[in-house]
Structure formats: structure tokens, C-alpha cells
ChimeraX commands (.cxc) that place a marker at each C-alpha (Angstrom):
marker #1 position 66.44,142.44,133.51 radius 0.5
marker #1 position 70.13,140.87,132.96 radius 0.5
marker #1 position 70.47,139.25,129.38 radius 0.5
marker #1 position 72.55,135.77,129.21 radius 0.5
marker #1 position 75.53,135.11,127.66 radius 0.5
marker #1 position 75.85,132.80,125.14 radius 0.5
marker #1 position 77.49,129.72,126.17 radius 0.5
marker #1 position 81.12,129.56,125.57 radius 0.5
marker #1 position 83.33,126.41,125.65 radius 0.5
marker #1 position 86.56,127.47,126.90 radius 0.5
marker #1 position 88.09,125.16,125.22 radius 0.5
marker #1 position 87.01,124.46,121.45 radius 0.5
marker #1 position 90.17,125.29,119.87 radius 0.5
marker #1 position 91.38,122.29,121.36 radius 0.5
marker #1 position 88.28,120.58,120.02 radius 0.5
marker #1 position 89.18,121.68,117.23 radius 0.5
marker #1 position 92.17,120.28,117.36 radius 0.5
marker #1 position 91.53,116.97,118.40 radius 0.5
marker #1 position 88.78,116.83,115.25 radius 0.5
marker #1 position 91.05,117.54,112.94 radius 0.5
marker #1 position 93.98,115.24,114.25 radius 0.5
marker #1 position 91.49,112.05,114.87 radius 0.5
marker #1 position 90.53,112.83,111.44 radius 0.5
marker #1 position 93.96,113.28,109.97 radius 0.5
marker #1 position 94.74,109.55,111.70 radius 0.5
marker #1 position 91.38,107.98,110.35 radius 0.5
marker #1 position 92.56,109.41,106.92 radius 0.5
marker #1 position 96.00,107.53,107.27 radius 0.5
marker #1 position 94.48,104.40,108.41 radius 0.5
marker #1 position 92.00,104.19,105.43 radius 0.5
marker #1 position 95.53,104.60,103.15 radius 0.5
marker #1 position 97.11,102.14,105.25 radius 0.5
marker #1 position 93.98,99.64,104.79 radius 0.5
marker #1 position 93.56,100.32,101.49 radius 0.5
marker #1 position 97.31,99.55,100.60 radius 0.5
marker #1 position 97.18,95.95,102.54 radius 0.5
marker #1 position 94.29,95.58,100.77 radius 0.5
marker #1 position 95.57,95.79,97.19 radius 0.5
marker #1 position 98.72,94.05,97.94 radius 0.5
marker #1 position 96.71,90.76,99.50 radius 0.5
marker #1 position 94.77,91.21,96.08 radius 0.5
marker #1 position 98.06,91.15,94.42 radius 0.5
marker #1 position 98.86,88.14,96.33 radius 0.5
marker #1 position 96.18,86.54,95.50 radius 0.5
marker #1 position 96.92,86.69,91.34 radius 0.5
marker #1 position 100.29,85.65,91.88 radius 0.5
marker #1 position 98.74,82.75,93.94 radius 0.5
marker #1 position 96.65,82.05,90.70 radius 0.5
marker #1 position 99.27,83.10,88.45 radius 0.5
marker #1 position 101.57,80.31,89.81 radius 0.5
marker #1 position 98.51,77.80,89.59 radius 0.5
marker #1 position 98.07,78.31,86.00 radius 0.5
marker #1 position 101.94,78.58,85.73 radius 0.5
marker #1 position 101.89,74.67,86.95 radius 0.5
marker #1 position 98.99,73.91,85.11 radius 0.5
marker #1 position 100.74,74.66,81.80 radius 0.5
marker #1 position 104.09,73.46,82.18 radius 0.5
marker #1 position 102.51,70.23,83.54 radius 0.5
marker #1 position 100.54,70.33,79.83 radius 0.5
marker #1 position 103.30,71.49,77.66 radius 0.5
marker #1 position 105.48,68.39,79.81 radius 0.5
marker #1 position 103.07,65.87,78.65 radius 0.5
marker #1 position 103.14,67.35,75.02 radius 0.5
marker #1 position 107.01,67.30,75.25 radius 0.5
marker #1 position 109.08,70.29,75.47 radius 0.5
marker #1 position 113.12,71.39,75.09 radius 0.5
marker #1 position 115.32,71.38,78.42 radius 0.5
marker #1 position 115.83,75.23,77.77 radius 0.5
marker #1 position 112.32,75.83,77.62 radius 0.5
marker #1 position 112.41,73.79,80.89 radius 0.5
marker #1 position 114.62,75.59,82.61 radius 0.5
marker #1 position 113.31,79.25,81.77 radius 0.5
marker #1 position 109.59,77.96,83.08 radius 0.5
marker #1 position 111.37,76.67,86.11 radius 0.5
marker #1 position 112.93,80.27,86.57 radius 0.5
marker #1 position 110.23,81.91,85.83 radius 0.5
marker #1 position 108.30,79.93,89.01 radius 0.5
marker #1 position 111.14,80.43,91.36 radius 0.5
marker #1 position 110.98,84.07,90.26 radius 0.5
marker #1 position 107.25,84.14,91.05 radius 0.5
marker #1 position 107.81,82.45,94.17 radius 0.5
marker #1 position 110.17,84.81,95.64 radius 0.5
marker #1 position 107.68,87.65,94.52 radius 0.5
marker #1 position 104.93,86.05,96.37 radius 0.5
marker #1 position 107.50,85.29,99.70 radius 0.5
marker #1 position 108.99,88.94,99.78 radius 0.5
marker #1 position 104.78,89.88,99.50 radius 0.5
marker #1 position 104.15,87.85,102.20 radius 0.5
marker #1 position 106.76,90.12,104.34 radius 0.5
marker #1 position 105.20,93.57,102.80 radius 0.5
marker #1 position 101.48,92.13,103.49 radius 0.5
marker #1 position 103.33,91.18,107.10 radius 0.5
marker #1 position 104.80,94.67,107.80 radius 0.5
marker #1 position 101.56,96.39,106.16 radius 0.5
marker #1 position 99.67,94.79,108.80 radius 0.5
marker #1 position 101.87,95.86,111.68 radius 0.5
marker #1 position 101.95,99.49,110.25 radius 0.5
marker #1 position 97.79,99.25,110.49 radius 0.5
marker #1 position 97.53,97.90,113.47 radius 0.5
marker #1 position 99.68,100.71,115.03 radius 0.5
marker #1 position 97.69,103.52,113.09 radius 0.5
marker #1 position 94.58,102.06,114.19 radius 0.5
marker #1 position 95.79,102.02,117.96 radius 0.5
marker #1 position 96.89,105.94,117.25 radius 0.5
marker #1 position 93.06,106.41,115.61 radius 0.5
marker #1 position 91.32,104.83,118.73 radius 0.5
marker #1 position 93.43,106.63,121.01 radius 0.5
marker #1 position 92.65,110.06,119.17 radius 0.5
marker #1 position 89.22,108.97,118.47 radius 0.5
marker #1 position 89.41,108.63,122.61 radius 0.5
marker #1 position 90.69,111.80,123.18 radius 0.5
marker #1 position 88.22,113.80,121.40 radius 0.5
marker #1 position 85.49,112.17,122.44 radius 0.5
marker #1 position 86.74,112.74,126.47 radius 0.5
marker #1 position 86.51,116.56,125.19 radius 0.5
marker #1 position 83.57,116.43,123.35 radius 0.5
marker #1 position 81.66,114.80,126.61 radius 0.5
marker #1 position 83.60,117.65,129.38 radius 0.5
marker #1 position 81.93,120.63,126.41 radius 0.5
marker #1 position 79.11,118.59,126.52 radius 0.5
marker #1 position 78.58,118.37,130.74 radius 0.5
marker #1 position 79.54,122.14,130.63 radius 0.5
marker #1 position 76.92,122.73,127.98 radius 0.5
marker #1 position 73.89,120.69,130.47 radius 0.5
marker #1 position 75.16,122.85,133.40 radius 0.5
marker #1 position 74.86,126.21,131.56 radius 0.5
marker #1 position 70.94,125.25,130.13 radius 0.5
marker #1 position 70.47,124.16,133.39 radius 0.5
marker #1 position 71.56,127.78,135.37 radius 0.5
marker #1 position 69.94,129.46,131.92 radius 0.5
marker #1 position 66.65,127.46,132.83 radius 0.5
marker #1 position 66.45,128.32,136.54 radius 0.5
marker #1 position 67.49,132.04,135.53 radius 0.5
marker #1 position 64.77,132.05,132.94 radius 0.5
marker #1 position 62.18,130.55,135.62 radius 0.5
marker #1 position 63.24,132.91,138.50 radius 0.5
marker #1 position 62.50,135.72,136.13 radius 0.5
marker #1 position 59.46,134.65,135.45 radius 0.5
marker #1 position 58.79,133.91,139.12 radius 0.5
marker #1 position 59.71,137.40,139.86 radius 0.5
marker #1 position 57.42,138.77,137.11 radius 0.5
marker #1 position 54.86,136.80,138.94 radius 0.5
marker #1 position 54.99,138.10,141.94 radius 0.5
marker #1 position 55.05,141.64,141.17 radius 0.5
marker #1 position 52.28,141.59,139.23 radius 0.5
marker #1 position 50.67,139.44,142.17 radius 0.5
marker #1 position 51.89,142.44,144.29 radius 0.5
marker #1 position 50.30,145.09,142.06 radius 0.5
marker #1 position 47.34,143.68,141.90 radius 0.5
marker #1 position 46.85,143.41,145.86 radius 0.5
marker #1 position 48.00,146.68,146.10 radius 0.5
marker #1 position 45.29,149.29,147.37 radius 0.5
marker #1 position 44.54,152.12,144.53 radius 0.5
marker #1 position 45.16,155.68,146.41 radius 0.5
marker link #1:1,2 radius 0.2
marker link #1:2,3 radius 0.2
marker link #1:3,4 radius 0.2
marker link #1:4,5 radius 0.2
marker link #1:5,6 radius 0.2
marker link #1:6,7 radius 0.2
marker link #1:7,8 radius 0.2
marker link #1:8,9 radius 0.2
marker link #1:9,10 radius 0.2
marker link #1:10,11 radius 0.2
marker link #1:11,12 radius 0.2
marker link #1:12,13 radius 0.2
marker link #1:13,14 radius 0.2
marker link #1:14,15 radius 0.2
marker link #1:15,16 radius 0.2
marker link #1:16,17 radius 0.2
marker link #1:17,18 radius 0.2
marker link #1:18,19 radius 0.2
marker link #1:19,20 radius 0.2
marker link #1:20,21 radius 0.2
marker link #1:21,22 radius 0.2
marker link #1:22,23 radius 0.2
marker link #1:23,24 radius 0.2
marker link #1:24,25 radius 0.2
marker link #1:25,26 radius 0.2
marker link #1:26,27 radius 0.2
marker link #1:27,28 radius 0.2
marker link #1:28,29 radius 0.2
marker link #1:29,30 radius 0.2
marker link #1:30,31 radius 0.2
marker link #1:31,32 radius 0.2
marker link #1:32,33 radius 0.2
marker link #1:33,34 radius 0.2
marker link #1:34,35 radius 0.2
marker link #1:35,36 radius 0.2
marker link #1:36,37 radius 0.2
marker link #1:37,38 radius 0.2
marker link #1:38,39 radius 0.2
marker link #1:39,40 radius 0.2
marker link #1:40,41 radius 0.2
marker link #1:41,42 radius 0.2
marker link #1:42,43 radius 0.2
marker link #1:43,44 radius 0.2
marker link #1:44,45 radius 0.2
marker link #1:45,46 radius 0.2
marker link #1:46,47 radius 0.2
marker link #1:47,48 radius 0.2
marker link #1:48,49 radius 0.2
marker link #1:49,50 radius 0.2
marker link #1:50,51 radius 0.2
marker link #1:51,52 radius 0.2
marker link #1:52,53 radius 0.2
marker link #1:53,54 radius 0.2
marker link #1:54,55 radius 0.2
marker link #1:55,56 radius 0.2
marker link #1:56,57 radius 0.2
marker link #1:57,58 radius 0.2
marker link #1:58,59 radius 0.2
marker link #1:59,60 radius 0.2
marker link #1:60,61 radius 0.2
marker link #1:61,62 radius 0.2
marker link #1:62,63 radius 0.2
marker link #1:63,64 radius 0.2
marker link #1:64,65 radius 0.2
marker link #1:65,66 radius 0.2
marker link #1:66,67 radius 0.2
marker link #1:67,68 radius 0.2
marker link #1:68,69 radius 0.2
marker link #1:69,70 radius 0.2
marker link #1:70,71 radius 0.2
marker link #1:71,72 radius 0.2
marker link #1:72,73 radius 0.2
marker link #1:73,74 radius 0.2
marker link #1:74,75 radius 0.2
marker link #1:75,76 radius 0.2
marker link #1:76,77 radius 0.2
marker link #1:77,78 radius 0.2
marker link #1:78,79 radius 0.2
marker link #1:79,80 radius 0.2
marker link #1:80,81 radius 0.2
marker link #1:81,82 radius 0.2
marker link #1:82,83 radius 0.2
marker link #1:83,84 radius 0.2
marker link #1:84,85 radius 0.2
marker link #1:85,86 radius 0.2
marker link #1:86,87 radius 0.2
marker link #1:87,88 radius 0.2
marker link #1:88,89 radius 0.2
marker link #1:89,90 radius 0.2
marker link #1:90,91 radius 0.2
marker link #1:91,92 radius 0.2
marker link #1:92,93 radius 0.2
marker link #1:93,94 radius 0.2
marker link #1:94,95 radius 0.2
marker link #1:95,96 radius 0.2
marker link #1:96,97 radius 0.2
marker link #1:97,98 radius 0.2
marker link #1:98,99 radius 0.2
marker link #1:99,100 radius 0.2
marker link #1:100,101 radius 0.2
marker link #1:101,102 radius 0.2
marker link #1:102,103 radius 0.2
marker link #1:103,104 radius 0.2
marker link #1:104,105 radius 0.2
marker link #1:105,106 radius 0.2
marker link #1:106,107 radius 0.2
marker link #1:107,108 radius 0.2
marker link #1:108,109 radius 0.2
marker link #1:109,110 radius 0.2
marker link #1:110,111 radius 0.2
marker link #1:111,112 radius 0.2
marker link #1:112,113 radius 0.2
marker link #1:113,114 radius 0.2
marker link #1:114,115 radius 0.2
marker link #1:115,116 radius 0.2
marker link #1:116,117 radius 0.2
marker link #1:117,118 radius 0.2
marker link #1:118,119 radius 0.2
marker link #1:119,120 radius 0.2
marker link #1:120,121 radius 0.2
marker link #1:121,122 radius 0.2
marker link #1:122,123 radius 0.2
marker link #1:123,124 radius 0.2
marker link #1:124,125 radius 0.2
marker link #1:125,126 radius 0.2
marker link #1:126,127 radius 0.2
marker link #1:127,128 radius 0.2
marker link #1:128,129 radius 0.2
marker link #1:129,130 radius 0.2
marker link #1:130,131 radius 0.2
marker link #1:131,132 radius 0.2
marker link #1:132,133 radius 0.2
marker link #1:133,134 radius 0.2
marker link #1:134,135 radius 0.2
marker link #1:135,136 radius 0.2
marker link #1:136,137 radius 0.2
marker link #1:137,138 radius 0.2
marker link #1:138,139 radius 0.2
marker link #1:139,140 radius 0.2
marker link #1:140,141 radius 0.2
marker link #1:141,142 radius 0.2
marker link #1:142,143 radius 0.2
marker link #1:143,144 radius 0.2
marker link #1:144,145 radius 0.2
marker link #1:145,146 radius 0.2
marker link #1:146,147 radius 0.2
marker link #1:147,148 radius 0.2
marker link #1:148,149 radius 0.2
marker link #1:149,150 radius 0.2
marker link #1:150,151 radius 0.2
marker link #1:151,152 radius 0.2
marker link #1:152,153 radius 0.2
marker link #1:153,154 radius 0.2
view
């Protein structure tokens, strides 16, 4: 009676591989996601810091207020302003930078799963001649015990 061999995927290390890389790029999207996400949240208090900003020099203008006093809120807005503009680039570039790690995550995500599906063919084919090996030896079995059995005893 010949024993199987376990099955063997010739290639796993470059399963292995692929794993780890698609991981590795999921890993840097999730950094890349989670720093647009805190700078759109820091855009978004700026946006409310500038609201309130209005809100109060519109008050302290009705109440009256000194020109220098004026001009520092005025600064201070036009400071806040640029902030928000040169955010708006970062938020713009931030999304570029995601939306070219998440093409490089799909694309690795791809290629392992192309690997994952040949291991997994090669692993149906081997149960398959493991199955008809199995039921051939049974068959076999079978029919020499049929044999025996019709055998005439001497």
C-alpha cells in the first residue's frame, strides 16, 4: 500500500510574501486615512474658529473698540485664513497620496488573491487524485477479498 504525500504548494513563500506586503500597504493606507482624517477635522475647527472669530469682532464692533485692537483681530483672521487655505492644499495632496496607496492596496490585495485561488485549484486537484487513490484502494481491497472468497479451499 503507497502512503500520500501531504500536499505541498510550491509556492507559499511567495504567498507569504504577497500576505505580508498587501498587509504592509493596507497598514499604510489606514495611516494615510487616518491623517486626512484628522486634518479635515482640523479644518473643520478652524472653519468654526473663524465663525466665532466674526461673531465676536462683529459684537465687540457694536460695543466699540480701538483701531489697534481692530487691526490685530483683522490679522489674526487673515492669519486663520491662510491656515485654513494652505489646509485645503495638505487635505488636497493627502487625498492624492490615499488614493495612490489605495490603488497600490487593491493591486496587492489582487495579487494575492490570484495566488491564493492558483494554491487553492492545486489544492481541489490534489483531494481530488487523493480521493480517487483512496477509492481505488478500496476498490482493490474489494476485489481481493471478492477473489478470496470465490476461491476453492484445497
Amino acid at each position: 500500500m503507497k502512503l500520500s504525500m501531504a500536499f505541498r504548494f510550491p509556492l507559499q513563500a511567495v504567498l507569504q510574501a504577497r500576505r505580508s506586503y498587501e498587509r504592509r500597504e493596507e497598514l499604510r493606507l489606514a495611516i494615510i486615512t487616518a491623517y486626512l482624517h484628522e486634518l479635515r477635522r482640523e479644518f473643520e475647527g478652524l472653519s468654526q474658529q473663524k465663525i466665532m472669530a466674526h461673531r465676536r469682532l462683529a459684537e465687540r464692533l457694536r460695543e466699540g473698540m480701538i483701531a489697534c485692537q481692530y487691526q490685530f483681530e483683522m490679522a489674526s483672521m487673515a492669519a486663520m485664513a491662510e491656515r485654513q487655505r494652505l489646509m485645503a492644499i495638505e487635505i488636497a495632496k493627502a487625498e492624492r497620496t490615499r488614493a495612490a496607496q489605495e490603488r497600490a492596496y487593491r493591486e496587492a490585495r489582487k495579487s494575492r488573491k490570484t495566488l491564493e485561488n492558483l494554491r487553492d485549484r492545486q489544492w481541489t486537484a490534489y483531494r481530488q487524485v487523493q480521493l480517487r487513490r483512496d477509492q481505488q484502494q478500496v476498490d482493490d481491497f474489494f476485489a481481493i477479498r471478492l477473489a478470496l472468497r470465490d476461491e476453492p479451499v484445497i
